[in-house]
C-alpha positions in Angstrom: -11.4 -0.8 88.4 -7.5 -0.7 89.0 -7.6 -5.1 88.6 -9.6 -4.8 85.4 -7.3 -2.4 83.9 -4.5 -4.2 85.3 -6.0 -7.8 84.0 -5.7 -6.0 80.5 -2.0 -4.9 81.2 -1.1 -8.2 82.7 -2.3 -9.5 79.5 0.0 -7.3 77.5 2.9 -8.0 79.8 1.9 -12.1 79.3 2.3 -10.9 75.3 6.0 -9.4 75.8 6.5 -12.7 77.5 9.8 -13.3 75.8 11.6 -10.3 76.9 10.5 -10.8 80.7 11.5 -14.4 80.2 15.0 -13.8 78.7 15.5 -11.6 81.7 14.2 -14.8 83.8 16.9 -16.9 82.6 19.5 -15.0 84.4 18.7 -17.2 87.2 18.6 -16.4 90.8 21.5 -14.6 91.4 20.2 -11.3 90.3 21.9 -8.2 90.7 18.6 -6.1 91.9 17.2 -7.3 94.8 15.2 -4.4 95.6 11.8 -6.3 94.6 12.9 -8.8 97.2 13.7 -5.8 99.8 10.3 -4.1 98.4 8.4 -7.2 99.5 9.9 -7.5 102.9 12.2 -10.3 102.9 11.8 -13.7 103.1 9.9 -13.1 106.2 6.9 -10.3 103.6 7.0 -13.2 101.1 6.3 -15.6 104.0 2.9 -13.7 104.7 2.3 -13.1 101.5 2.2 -17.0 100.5 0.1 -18.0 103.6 -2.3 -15.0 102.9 -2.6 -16.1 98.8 -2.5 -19.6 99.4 -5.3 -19.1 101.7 -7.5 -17.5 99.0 -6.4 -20.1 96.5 -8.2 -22.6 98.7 -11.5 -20.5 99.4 -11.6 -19.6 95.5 -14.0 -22.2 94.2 -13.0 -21.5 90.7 -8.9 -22.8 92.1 -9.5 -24.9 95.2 -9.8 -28.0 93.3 -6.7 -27.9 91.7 -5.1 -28.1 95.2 -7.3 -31.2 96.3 -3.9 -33.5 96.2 -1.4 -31.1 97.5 0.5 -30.8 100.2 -0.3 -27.8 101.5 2.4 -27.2 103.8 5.0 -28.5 101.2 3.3 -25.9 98.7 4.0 -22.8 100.8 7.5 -23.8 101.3 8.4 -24.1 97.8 6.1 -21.0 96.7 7.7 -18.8 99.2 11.3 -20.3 97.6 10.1 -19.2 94.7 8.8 -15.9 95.1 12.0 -15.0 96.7 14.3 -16.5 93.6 11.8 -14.6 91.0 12.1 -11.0 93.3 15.7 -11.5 93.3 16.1 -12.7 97.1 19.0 -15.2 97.8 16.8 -18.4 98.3 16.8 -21.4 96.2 13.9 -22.9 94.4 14.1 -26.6 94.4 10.8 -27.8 93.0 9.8 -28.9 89.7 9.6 -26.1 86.3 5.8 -24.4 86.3 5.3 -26.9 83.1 5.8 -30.3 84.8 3.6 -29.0 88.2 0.8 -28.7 86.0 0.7 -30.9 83.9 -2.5 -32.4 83.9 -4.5 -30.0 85.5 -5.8 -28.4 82.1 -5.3 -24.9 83.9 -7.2 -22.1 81.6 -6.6 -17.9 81.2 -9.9 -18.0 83.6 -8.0 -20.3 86.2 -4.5 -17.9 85.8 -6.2 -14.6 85.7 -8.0 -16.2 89.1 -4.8 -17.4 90.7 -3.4 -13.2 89.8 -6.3 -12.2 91.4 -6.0 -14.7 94.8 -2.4 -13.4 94.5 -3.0 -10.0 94.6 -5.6 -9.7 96.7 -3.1 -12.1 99.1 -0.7 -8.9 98.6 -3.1 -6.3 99.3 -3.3 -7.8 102.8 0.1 -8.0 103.3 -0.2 -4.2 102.7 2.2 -4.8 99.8 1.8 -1.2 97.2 0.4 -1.5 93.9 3.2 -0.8 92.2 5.4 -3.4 93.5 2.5 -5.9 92.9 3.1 -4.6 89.3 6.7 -4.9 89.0 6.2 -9.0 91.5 3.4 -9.7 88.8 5.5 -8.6 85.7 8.4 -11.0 86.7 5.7 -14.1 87.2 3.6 -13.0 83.6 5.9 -15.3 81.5 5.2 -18.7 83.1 1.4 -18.4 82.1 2.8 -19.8 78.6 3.9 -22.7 81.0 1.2 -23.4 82.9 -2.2 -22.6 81.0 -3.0 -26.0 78.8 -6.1 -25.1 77.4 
C-alpha cells in the first residue's frame, strides 16, 4: 500500500518538477550532503546500484531497454550519479537523462517501473523509507527528460 500511495505522491512531486529542478541546477557542489551520508556513502550507493540494476534486468517490463548496454559501464556512471544528485562529492560524467534515452520511447509505465526496481533495490540495501522519499524527490524532475511517449 505505502508504493501505491507513494506512486501518487511521486506523481505530485513529478508535477512540482520545476521547483526540484531549479534546486537541481545548483550542480554538484551542494551544501547538504546529508542524503549522501543517509545513503551510506559512495560505498551504500554502490549496493544500492548493483541491487537496482539487478532488478532492472529481471523486470520484463525494463530489461529490454538495457539489451545494448554496458552493464558494467552503467553501474559506474549510475552510482556517479546517484552520489552528485544526494549531494556526495563525485562527478557524473555521462550524457544528460535526455540524450541516454533518446530513442527508447520510455513511457510513465516504464518510469513508474524503473521507481519501483529502484526502490525495491533500496529496500534491500535496508535504505528507510523516508530517505527513499527525499533520494526519489531529487530524481522526480528528470521523468520530463526521459519519458517520450
Amino acid at each position: 500500500m505505502q508504493k501505491n500511495g507513494f506512486l501518487y505522491a511521486f506523481g505530485k512531486l513529478v508535477a512540482a518538477g520545476a521547483v526540484i529542478s531549479a534546486l537541481m541546477m545548483t550542480g554538484p557542489a551542494q551544501a547538504d550532503d546529508s542524503l549522501y551520508r543517509d545513503l551510506g556513502e559512495r560505498t551504500g550507493i554502490a549496493k544500492i546500484v548493483e541491487a537496482t540494476t539487478a532488478n532492472f534486468l529481471s523486470d520484463e517490463r525494463v530489461r529490454h531497454t538495457f539489451d545494448d548496454t554496458n552493464i558494467d559501464r552503467f553501474k559506474a556512471l549510475f552510482t556517479d550519479q546517484l552520489c552528485v544528485v544526494a549531494g556526495g562529492p563525485c562527478q557524473y560524467k555521462g550524457r544528460d537523462m535526455r540524450t541516454a534515452h533518446k530513442g527508447l520511447h520510455l513511457t510513465n509505465r516504464d518510469f513508474n517501473a524503473v521507481v519501483e526496481d529502484l526502490q525495491t533495490g533500496m529496500d534491500s540495501c535496508g535504505i528507510p523509507f523516508r530517505t527513499q522519499n527525499r533520494l526519489l524527490a531529487r530524481l522526480a524532475p528528470m521523468q520530463r527528460e526521459v519519458v517520450t511517449r
